[in-house]
C-alpha positions as CSV (number, residue, x, y, z in Angstrom):
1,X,0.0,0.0,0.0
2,X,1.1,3.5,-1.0
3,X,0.2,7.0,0.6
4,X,0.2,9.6,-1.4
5,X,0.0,13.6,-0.7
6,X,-1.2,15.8,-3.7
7,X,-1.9,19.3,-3.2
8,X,-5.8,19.5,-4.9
9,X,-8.2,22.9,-5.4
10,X,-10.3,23.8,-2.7
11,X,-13.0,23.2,-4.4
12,X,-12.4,19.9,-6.1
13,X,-12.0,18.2,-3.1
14,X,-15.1,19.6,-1.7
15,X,-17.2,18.2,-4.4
16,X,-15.6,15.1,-5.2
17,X,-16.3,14.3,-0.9
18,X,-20.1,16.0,-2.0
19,X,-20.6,13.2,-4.3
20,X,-19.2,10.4,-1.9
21,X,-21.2,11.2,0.5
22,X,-23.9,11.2,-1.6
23,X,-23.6,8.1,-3.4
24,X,-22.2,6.1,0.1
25,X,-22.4,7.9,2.9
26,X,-18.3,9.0,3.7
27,X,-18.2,5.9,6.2
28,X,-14.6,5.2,7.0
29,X,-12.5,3.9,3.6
30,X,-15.3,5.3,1.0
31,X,-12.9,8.2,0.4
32,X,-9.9,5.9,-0.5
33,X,-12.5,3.2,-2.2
34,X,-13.7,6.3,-4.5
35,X,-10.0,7.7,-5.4
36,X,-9.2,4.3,-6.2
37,X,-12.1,3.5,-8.8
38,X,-11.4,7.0,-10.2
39,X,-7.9,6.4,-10.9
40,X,-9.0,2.6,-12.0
41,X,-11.4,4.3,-14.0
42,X,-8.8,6.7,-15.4
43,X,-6.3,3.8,-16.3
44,X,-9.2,2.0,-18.5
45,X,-10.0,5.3,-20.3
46,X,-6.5,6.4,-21.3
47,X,-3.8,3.7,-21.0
48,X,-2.5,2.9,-24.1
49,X,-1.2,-0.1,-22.3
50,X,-3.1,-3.5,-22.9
51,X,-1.6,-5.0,-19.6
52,X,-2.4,-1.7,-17.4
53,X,-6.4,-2.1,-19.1
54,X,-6.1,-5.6,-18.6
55,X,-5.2,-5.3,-14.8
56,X,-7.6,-2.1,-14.2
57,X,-10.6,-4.2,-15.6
58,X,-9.8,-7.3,-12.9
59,X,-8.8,-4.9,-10.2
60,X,-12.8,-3.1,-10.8
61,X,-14.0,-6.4,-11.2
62,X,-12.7,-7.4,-7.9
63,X,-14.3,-4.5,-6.1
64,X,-17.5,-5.3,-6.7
C-alpha cells in the first residue's frame, strides 16, 4: 500500500467528498475506495497499455 500527498483545489475536493457522501455515505474507507475507482477508471479510459487495461478491468472487477 502506497500514501500519497497531492496538493488538490479547494474546491475539487469539496465536491468530489459532496458526491461520496452522496452516493455512500463518507463511512470510513469510501474516500480511499472512491480515489481508487477514479484512478482505475482513469487507467481504462487512457492507457494505451493492454496490460495496465487488462489489470484495471480485474482490479474493478474485484471491487465489486
Amino acid at each position: 500500500m502506497t500514501q500519497v500527498n497531492a496538493k488538490i483545489e479547494d474546491k475539487i475536493l469539496e465536491e468530489f467528498r459532496d458526491v461520496i457522501y452522496n452516493r455512500k455515505g463518507l463511512k470510513k474507507g469510501d474516500f480511499k475506495d472512491s480515489l481508487e475507482e477514479a484512478m482505475i477508471d482513469y487507467i481504462l479510459k487512457h492507457s494505451k497499455s493492454e496490460s495496465a487495461r487488462e489489470f484495471a478491468k480485474r482490479y474493478k472487477e474485484s471491487m465489486q
